[in-house]
N, C-alpha and C positions, 0 to 999 in steps of 0.2 A: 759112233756118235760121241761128240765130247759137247758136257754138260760144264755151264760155268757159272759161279757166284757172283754177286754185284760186292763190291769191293767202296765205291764211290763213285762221286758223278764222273762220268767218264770213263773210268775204271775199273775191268772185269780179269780175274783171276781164272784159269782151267781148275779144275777138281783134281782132275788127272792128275795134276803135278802139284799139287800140295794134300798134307796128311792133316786132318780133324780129331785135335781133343777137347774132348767134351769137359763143361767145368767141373774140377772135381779136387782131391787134395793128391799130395805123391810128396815123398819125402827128400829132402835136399840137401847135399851134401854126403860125404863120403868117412870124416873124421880120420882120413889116409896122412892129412896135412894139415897146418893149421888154418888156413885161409879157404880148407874146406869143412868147417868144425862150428859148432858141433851139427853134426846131424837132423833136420826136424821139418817138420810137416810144414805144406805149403800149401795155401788155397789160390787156385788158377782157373779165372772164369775162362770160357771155351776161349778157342782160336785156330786158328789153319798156319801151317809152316810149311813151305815150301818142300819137297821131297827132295831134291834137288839143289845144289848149289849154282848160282849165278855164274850163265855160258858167258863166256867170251861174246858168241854172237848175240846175247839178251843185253850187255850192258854196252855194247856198240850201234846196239839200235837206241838206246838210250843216248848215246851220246850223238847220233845223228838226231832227234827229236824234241831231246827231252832239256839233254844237260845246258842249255841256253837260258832257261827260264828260271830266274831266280822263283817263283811260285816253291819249288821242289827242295830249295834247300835252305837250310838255317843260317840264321845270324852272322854265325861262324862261321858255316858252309861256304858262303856269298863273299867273307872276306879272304879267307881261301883261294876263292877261284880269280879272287881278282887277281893275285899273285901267280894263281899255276892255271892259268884260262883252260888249260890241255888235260890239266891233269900231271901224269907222268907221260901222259900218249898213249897212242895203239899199239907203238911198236913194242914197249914196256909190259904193255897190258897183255897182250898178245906172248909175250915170249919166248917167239919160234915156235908156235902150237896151234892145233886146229878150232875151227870154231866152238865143240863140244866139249873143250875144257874148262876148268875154271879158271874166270876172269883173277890176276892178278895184281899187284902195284896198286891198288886201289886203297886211300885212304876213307878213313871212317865218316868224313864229310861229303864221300861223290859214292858212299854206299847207303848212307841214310836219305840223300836226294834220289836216289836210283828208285829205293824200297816205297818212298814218298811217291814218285813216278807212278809205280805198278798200283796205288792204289794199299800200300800197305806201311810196312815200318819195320825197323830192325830188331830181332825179336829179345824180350827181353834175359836174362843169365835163366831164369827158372823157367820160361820158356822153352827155350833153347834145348836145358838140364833135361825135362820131361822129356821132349823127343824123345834126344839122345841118346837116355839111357835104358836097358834094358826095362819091362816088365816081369811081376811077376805073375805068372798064368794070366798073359794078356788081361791084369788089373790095372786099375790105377794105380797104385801104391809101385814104387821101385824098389827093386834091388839094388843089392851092395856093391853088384859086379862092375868092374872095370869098361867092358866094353858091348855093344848089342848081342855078344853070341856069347860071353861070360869073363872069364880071370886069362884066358891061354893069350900070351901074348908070344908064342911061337909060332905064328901062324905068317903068308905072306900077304900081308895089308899094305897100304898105301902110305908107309911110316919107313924110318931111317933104323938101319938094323945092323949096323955093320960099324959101331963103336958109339964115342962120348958123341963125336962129331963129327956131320957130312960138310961135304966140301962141293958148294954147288957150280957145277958145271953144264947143266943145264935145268931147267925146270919139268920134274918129272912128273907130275898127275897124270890121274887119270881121267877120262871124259866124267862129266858130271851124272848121265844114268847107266852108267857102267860099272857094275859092284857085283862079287859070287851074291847068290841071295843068303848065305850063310853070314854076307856081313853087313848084309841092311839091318835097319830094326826094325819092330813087331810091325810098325806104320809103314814099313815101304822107305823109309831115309836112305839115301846112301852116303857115305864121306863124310858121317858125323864121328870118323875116328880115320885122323890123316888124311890126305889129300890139302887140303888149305887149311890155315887156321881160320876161324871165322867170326866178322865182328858179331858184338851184341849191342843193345841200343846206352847200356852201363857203365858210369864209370868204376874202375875198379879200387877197389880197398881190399886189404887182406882180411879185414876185420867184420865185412860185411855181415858173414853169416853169424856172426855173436849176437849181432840186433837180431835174430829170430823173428823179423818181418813177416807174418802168414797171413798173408792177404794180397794179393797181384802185388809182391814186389816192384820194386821199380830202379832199387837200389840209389847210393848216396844221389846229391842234388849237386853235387860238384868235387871238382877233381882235375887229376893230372893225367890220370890216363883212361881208358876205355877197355873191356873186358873182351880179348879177344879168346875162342874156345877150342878143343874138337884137334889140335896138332896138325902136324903136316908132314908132307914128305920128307922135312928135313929133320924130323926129331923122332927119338928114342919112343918106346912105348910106353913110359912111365908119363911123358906129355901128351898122350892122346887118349886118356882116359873121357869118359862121359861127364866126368866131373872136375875134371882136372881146371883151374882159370889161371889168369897168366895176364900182366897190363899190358898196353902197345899205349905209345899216344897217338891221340887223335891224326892228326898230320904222316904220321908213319908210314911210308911207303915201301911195302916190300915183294919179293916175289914168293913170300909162302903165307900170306894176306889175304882172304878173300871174302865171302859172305852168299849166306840164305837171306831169305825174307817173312816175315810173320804176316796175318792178318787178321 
């Protein structure tokens, strides 16, 4: 039996495939780096995030339905699409991979119309962080550690392990509910460390975490770039930390690019 939530008029989310935290505080940031510094308590009223990263086949049914309707997308979004009506394409989006991968090439304007679609939105950096990042004894409060199973980054994950830099020759992920369960988190996530980097709804600043926002961040009100999370196939494991952030700009289309959804 699969049971589903009302999300908006129109729009119903599976349970099955999104993870429930409940509002509560968890601490944010790492103090590893400076633009994760300092460290400190975050209050996050509930919300649901997707278990899963956005299939290839979920944002192709979007783009047979949905992506037409300016309703779905922002300001910017809409001036965008006037310019790239396609996007980057299927063929792009797709690249050379089955429908259970994650969606690719996809800018943060035809990801925030997609999330808008399903009845939801792009989640936000502290969002996103809580997943992400380990618990301790399945609390709210997080740990220090690096990634959902701890510090060991000898391990083989969906990340680039074989020097400074890959040299991509095709696009390697893995299916989107396809993970050892040794490297989901407490909540059932998978590929919140490698596999796609993934947008958030934020613009990014290195400085963010100094304003010590603790209450539903939402992060600055303007900017140059967007906070994309989580690493990917084509980077080291010093970038796929739980807490690692990193800016893209909005328009940026790439093939280690992709996105979950919050609600």
């Amino acid at each position: 039996m699969l049971f589903f939530i009302k999300i908006a008029v129109g729009q119903t989310h599976p349970l099955s495939h999104t993870a429930y935290f409940e509002a509560g505080t968890f601490l944010r940031g790492s103090g590893r780096s400076s633009d994760e510094s300092p460290r400190h308590e975050v209050y996050l009223s509930e919300f649901y995030i997707d278990k899963y990263e956005v299939s290839i086949g979920d944002f192709e049914d979007f783009v047979q339905f949905g992506y037409q309707n300016d309703d779905f997308w922002s300001k910017e979004g809409q001036n965008w699409k006037k310019i790239y009506p396609d996007g980057a394409g299927s063929k792009n989006r797709r690249a050379g991979r089955e429908d259970n991968h994650p969606v690719v090439a996809i800018s943060w304007y035809e990801a925030n119309a997609y999330c808008k679609y399903k009845g939801g939105y792009l989640p936000t950096e502290s969002q996103w962080e809580r997943a992400a990042c380990p618990k301790l004894n399945h609390e709210i409060s997080q740990s220090a550690q690096k990634f959902p199973w701890g510090n060991n980054d000898n391990i083989e994950a969906v990340w680039y392990s074989g020097g400074k830099y890959g040299h991509l020759q095709s696009v390697l992920t893995k299916p989107v509910n396809e993970a050892p369960q040794s490297q989901k988190t407490t909540d059932g996530l998978t590929h919140t460390v490698g596999n796609v980097w993934e947008w958030t709804s934020e613009y990014y600043h290195r400085d963010t975490y100094k304003e010590k926002q603790s209450s539903d961040p939402k992060g600055p009100n303007s900017g140059i770039w967007k906070t994309i999370r989580g690493g990917s196939f084509m980077n080291l494991p010093s970038y796929c930390s739980c807490t690692h952030r990193e800016p893209a700009e909005p328009n940026r289309i790439s093939y280690t690019i992709g996105f979950r959804c919050a609600y």
